[in-house]
C-alpha positions as CSV (number, residue, x, y, z in Angstrom):
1,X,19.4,1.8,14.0
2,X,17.3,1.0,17.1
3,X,13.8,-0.2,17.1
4,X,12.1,3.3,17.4
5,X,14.1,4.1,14.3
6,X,12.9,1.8,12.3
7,X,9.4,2.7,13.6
8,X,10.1,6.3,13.3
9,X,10.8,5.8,9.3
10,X,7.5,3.5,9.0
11,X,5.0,6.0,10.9
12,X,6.5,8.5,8.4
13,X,6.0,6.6,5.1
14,X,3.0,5.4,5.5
15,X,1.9,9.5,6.8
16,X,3.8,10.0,3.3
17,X,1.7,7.9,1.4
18,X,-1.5,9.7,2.7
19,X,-0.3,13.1,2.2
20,X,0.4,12.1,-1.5
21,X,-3.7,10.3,-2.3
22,X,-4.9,13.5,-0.6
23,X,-3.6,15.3,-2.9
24,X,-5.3,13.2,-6.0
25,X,-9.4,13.9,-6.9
26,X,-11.7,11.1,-5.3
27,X,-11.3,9.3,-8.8
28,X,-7.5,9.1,-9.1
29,X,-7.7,8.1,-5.7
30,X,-9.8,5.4,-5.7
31,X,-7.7,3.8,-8.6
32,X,-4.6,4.6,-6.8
33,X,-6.0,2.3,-4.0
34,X,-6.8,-1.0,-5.9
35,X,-5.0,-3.3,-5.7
36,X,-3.2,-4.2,-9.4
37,X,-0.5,-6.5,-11.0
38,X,2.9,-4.6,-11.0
39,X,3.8,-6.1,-14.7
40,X,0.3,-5.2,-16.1
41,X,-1.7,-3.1,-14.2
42,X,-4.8,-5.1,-14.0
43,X,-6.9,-4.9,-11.2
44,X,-6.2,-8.1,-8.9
45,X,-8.1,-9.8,-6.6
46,X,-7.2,-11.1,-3.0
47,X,-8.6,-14.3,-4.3
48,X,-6.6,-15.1,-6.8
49,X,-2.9,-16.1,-6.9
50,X,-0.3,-19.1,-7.9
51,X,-2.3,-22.6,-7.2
52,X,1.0,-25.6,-7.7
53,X,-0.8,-28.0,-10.2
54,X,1.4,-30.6,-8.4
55,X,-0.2,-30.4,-4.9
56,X,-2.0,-33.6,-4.0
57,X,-5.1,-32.1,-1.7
58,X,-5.8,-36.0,-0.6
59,X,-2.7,-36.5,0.0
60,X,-2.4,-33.4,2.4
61,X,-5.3,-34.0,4.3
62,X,-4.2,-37.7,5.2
63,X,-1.0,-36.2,5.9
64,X,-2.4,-33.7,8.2
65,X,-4.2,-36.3,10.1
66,X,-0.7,-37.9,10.9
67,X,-1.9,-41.3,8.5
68,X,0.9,-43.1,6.4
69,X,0.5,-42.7,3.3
């Protein structure tokens, strides 16, 4: 496939995706546009996410500053 190919299929997916919310009443709609947690369905947040417990934040920030540690 060349490049316009593969930008062919995206233009048309997302012009897919629109056709199908257009379809849905404003209510379905607007909870077909949140974003939610494929396992469970809740509602997330672009705040939240995995935080490693093991990340030193000090550490980091001397690290960043190109300091021995």
């Amino acid at each position: 496939m060349q490049d316009s190919d593969y930008l062919w299929c995206l233009v048309n997916t997302l012009l897919d995706r629109e056709e199908e919310l257009d379809r849905l009443c404003p209510a379905c709609r607007k909870a077909a546009e949140v974003k939610s947690c494929p396992s469970c369905g809740q509602p997330v947040t672009d705040s939240e996410g995995w935080v490693n417990p093991a990340f030193d934040e000090a550490r980091f920030e001397t690290m960043k500053r190109g300091e021995l540690t």
